[in-house]
C-alpha positions, 0 to 999 in steps of 0.5 A: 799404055798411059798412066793414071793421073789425078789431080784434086783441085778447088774450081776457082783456085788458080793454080789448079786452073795452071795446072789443068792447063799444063796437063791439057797442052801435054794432051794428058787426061786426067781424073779430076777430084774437086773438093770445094767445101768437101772435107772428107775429100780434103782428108783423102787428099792428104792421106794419099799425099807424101807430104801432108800437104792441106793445100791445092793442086795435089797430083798424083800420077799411078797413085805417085804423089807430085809433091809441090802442086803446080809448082812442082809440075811445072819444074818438071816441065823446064827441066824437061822430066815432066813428059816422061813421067806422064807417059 
């Protein structure tokens, strides 16, 4: 069974845009939450996260917050963790 992933994004923002792809080569599917202008779902965002975090891509896989947005799943990725996570 594959886990739930959640990714909360602004359509133009390029690390979102890095992430999704990240995901997309993985074959990961995703829920995706774009919160352009949306306030009330930028504070959902932010209560669900660990660490406070106002800024974009937040990811969450089975309601885990990935701290570090892109940057924080790309580490995983080259220090090869990543996969197991998503799975």
């Amino acid at each position: 069974m594959s886990k739930k992933v959640e990714i909360y994004v602004w359509s133009r923002c390029p690390f979102c845009i890095r992430a999704k792809s990240l995901l997309d080569q993985k074959g990961i599917d995703y829920i995706e939450h774009v919160i352009d202008g949306d306030e009330q779902a930028r504070e959902q965002m932010v209560a669900r996260g660990s660490d406070g975090k106002r800024s974009v891509p937040q990811i969450f896989v089975d309601d885990q917050h990935i701290p570090g947005g892109f940057d924080g799943i790309s580490t995983l990725d080259r220090q090869g963790k990543l996969d197991a996570l998503l799975v």
